[in-house]
N, CA and C of each residue as an Amber inpcrd file, in Angstrom:
protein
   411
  34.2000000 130.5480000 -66.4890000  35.6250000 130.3340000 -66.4560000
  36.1460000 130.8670000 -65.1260000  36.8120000 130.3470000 -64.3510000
  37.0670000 130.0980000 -63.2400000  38.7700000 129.9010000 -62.7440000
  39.4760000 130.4630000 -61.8080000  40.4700000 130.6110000 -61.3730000
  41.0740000 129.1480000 -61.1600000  41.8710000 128.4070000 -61.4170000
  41.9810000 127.3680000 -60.8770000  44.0070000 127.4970000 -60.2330000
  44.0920000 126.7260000 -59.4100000  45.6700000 126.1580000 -58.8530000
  46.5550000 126.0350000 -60.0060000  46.0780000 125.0050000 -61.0410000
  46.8200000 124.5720000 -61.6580000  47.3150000 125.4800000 -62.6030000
  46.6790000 126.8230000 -62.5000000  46.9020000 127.2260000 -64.2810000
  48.4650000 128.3410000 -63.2460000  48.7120000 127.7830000 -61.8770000
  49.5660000 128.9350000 -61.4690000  51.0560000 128.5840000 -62.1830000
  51.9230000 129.7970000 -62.7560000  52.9910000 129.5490000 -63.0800000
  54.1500000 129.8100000 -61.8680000  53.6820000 130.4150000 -60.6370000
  54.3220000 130.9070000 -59.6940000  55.6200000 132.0050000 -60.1030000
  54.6980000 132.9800000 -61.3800000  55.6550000 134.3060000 -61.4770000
  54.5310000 135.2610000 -61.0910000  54.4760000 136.0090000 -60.2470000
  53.6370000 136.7500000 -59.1140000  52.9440000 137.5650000 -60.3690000
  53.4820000 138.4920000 -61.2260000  53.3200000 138.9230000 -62.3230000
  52.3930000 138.4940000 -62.9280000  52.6090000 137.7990000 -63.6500000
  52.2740000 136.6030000 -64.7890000  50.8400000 135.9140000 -63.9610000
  50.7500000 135.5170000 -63.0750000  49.6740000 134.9550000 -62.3560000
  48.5220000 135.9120000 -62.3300000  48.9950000 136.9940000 -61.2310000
  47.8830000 138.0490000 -61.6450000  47.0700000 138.7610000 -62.5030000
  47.9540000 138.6790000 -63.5920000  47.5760000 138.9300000 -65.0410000
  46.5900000 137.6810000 -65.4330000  47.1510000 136.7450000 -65.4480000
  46.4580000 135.5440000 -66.4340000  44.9950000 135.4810000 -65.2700000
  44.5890000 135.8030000 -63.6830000  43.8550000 136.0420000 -63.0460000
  42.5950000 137.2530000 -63.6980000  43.2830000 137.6750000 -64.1720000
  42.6160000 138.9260000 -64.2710000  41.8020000 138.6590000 -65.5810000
  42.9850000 138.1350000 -66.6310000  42.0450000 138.1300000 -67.9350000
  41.0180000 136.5010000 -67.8060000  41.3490000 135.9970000 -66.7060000
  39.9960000 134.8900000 -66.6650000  39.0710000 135.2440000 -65.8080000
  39.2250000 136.2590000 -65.2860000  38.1940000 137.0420000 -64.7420000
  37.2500000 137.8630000 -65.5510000  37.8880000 138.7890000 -66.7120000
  37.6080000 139.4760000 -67.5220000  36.5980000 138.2510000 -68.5260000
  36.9610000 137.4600000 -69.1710000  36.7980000 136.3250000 -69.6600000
  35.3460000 135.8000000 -69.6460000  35.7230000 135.6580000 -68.0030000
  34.4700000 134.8970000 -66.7600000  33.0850000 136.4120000 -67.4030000
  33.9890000 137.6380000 -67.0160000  32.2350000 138.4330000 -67.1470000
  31.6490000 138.7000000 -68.5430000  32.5630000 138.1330000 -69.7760000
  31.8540000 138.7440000 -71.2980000  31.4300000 137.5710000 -70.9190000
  31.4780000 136.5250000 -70.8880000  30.9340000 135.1520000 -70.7050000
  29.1860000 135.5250000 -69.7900000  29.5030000 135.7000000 -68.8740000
  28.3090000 136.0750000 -68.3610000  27.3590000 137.3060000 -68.9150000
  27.9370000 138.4930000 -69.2690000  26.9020000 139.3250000 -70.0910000
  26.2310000 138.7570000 -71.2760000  27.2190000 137.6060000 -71.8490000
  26.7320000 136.8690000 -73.0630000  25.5060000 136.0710000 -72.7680000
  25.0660000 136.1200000 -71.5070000  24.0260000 134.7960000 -71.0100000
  23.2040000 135.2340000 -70.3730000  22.9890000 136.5600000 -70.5330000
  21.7450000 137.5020000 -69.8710000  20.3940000 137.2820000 -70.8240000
  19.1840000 137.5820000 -70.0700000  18.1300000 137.1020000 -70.8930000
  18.2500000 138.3890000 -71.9350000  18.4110000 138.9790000 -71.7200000
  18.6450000 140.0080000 -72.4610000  19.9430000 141.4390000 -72.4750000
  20.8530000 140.3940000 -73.3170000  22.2110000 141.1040000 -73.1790000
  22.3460000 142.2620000 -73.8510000  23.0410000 143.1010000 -73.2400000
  23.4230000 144.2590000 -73.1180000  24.7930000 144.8630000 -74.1960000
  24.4170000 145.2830000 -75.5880000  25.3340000 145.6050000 -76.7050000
  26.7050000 146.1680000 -75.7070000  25.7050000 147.2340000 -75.7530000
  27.1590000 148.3000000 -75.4030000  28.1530000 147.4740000 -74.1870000
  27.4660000 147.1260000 -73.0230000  28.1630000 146.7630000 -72.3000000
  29.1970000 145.4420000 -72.7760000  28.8820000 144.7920000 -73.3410000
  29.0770000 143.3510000 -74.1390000  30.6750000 143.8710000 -74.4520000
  30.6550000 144.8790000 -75.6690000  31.2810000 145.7820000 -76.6530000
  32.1410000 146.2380000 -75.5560000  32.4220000 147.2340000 -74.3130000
  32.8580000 147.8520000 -73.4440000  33.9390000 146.8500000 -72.9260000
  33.5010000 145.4190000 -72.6200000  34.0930000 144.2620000 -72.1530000
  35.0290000 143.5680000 -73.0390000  34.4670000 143.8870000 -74.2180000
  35.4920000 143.2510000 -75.1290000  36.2230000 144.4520000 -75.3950000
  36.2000000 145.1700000 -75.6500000  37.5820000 146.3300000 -75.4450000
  38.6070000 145.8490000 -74.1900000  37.4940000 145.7970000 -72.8210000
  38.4100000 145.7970000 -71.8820000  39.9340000 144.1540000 -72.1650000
  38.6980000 143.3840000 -72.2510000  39.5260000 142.1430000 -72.4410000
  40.7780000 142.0830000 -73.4200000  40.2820000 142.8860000 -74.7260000
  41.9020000 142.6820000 -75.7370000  42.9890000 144.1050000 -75.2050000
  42.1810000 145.2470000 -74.3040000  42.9550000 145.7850000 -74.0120000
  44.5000000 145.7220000 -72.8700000  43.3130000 144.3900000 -72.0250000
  44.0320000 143.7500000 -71.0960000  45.1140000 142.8550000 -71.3500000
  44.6030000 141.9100000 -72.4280000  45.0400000 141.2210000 -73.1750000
  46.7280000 141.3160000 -73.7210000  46.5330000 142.5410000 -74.5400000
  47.7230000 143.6560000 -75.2680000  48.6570000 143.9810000 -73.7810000
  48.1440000 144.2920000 -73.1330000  49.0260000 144.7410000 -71.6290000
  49.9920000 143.8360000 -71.2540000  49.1450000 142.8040000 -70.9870000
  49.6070000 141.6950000 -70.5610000  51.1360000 140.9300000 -71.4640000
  50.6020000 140.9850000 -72.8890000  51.3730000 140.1440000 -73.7340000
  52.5840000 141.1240000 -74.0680000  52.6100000 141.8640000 -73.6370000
  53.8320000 143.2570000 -73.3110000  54.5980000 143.1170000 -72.5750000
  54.2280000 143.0770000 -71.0620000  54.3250000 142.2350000 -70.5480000
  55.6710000 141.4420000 -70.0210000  54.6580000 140.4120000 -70.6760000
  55.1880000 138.7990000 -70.6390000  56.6120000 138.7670000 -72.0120000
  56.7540000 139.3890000 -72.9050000  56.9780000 139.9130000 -74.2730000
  58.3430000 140.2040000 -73.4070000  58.4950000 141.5450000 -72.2820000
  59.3800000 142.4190000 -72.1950000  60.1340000 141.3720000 -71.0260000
  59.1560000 140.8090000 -70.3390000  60.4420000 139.4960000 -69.9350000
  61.1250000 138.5310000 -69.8600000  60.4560000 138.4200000 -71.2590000
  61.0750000 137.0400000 -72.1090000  62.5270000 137.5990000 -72.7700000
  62.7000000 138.8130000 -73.3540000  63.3870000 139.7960000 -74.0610000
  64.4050000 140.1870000 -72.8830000  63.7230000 140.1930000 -71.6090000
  65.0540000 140.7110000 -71.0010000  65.7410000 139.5590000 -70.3780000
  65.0500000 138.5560000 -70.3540000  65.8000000 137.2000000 -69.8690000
  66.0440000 136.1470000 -70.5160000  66.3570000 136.8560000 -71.6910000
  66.2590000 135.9800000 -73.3170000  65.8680000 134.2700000 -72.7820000
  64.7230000 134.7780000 -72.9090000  64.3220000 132.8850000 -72.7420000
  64.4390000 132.1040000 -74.5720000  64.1730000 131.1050000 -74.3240000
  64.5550000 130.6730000 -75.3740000  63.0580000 130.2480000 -75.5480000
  62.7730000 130.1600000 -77.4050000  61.4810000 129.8230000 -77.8860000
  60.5070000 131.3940000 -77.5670000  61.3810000 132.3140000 -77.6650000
  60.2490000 133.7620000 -77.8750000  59.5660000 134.1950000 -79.0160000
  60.2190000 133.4870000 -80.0410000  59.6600000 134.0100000 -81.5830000
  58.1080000 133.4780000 -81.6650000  58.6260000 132.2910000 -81.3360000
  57.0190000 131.4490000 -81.2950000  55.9340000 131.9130000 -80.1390000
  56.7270000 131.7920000 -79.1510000  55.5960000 132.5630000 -78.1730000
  55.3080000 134.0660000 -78.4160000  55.5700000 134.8660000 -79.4220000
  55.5230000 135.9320000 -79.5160000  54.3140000 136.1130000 -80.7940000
  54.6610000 135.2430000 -81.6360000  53.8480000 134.5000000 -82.3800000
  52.1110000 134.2720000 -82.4700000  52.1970000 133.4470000 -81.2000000
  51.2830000 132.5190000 -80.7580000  50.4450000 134.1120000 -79.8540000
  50.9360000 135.1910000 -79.0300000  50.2540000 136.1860000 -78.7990000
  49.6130000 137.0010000 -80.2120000  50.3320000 137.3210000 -81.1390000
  50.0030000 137.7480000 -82.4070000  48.6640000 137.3710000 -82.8770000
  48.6770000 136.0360000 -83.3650000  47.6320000 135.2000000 -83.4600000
  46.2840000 135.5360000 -82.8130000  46.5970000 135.4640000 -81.8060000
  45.5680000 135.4790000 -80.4560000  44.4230000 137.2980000 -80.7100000
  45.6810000 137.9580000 -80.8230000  45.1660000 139.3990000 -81.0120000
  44.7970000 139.4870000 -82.2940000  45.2980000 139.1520000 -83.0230000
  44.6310000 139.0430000 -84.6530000  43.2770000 138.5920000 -84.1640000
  42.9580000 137.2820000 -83.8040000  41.4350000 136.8690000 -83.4100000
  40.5770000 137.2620000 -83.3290000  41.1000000 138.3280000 -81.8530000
  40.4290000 138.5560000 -81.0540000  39.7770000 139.8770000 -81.8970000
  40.4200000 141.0280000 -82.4230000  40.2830000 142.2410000 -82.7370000
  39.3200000 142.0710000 -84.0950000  39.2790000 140.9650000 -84.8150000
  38.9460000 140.4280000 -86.1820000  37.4130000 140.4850000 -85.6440000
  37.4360000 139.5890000 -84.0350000  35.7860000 139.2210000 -83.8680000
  35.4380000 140.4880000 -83.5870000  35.7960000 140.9500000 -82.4750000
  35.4490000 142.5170000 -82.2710000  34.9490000 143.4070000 -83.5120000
  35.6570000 143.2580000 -84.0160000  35.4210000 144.6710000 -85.2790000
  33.8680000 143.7170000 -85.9490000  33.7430000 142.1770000 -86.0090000
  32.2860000 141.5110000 -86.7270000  31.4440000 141.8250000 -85.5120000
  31.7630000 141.8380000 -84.4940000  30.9310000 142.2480000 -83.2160000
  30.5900000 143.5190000 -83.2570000  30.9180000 144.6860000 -83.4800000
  30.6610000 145.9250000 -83.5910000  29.7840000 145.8370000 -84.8490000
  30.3690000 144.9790000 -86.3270000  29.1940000 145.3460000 -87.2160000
  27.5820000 144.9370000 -87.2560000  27.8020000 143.7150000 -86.5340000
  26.7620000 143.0020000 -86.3610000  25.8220000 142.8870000 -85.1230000
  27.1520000 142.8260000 -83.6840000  26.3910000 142.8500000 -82.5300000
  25.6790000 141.2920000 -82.8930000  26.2640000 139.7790000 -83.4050000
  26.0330000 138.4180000 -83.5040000  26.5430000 137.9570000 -82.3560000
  25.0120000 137.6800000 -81.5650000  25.5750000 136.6710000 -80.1850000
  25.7990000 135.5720000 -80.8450000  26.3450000 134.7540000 -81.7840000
  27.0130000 133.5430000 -82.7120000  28.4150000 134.2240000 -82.8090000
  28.8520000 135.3180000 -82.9420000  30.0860000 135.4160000 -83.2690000
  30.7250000 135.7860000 -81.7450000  29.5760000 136.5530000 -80.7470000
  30.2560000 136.4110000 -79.3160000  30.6210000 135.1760000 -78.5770000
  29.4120000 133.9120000 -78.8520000  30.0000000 133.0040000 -77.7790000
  30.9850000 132.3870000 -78.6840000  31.3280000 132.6040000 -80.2810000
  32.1200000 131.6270000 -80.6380000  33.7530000 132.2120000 -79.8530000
  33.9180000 133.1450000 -80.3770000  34.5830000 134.1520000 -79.3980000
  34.9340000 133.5720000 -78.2500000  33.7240000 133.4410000 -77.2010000
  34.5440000 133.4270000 -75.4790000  35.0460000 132.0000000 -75.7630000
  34.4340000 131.2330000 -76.6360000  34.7260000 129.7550000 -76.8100000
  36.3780000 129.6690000 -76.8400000  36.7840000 130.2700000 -77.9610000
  37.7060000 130.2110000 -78.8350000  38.9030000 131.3000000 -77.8270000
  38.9810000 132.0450000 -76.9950000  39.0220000 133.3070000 -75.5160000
  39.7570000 131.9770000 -74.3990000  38.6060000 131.6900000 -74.1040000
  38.3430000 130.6630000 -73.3590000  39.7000000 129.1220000 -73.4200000
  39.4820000 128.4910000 -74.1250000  39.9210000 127.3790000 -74.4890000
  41.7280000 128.1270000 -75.2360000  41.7380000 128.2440000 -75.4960000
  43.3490000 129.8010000 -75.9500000  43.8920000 130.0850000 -74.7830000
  43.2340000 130.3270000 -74.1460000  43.7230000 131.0360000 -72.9740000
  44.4070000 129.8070000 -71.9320000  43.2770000 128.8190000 -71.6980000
  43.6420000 127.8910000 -71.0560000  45.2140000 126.9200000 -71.4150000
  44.7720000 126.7670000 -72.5510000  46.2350000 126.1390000 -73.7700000
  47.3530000 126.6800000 -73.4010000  47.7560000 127.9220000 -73.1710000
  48.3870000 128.7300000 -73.5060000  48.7780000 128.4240000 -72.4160000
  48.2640000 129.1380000 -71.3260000  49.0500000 129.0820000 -69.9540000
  49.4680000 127.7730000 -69.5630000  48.3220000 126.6150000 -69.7850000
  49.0990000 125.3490000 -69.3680000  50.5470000 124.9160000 -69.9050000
  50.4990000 125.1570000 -71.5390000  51.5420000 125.1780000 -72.2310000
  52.7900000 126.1270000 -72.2170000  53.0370000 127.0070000 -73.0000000
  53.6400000 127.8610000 -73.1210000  53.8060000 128.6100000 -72.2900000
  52.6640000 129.3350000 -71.0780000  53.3490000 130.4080000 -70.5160000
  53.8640000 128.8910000 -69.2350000  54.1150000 128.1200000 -69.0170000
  53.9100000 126.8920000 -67.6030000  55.7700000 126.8460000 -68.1380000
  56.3670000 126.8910000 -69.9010000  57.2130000 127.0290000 -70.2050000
  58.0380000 127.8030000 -69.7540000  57.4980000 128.9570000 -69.9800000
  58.4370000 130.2230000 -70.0480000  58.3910000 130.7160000 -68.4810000
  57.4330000 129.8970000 -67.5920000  58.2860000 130.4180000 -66.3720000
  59.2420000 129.5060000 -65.3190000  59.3410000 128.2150000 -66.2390000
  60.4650000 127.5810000 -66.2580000  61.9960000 127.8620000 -66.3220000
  61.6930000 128.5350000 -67.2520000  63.4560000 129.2100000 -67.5940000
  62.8090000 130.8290000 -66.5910000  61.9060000 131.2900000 -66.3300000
  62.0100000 132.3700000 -65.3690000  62.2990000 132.1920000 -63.9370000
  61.7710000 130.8840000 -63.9480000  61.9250000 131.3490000 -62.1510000
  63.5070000 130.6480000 -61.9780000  64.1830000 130.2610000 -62.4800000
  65.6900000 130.3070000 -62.8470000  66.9290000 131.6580000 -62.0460000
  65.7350000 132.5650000 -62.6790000  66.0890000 134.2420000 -62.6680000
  66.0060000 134.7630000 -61.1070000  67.2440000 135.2140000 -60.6420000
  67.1760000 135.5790000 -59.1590000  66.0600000 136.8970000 -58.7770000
  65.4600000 136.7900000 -57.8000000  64.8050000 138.2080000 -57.5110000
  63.2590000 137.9690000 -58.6490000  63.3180000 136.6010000 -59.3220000
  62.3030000 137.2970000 -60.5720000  60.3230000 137.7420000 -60.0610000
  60.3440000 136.9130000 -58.2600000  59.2540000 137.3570000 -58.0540000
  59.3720000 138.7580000 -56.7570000  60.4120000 139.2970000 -56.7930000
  60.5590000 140.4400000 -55.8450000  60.0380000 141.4950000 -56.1910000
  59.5440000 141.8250000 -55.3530000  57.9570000 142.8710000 -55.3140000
  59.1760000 144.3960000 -55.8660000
């Protein structure tokens, strides 16, 4: 999983973030495809990722809230969801350590993530960049 142009929403914020967790993304993906993958580290990554994750959707959360965009319930929603998922596989990943429940995971990571930003967050920085100053450092 790979950085692409298109997924930019051009909120400086918001970009770097959604950079980061397809970066994050990109390396459980790759520890998942080692000839011989690595628990703990695997486990370490997926912490990092829903921890990043949670950051992020805070976030994005606290400037939807301060620039009352419209359609936050649902996008607030649709993060919920996401972390429910994610924390659900984690905790079968910790009991099991099932590379079946990891790649279903980056699958399901993966393809979410992409949705999301094309959709919804491509939305919400519609009504943001509206907002004066909203990419001033």
């Amino acid at each position: 999983m790979k950085w692409k142009n298109s997924y930019a929403t051009r909120i400086l914020v918001i970009d770097n973030d959604h950079r980061k967790l397809i970066e994050l993304t990109d390396r459980l993906e790759g520890l998942s495809q080692e000839a011989q993958p690595d628990c703990r580290l695997i486990g370490n990554q997926l912490e990092r990722l829903i921890d990043y994750t949670g950051y992020h959707f805070q976030r994005e959360q606290a400037m939807m809230a301060q620039h009352a965009v419209v359609g936050i319930n649902q996008h607030i929603a649709e993060h919920a969801e996401f972390i429910s998922v994610a924390k659900d596989a984690y905790a079968d990943w910790n009991l099991n350590g099932s590379m079946e429940v990891l790649k279903s995971l980056i699958k399901y990571l993966s393809s979410w993530l992409i949705e999301h930003i094309s959709s919804r967050d491509m939305e919400l920085a519609e009504q943001l960049l509206r907002v004066e100053g909203i990419n001033a450092a």
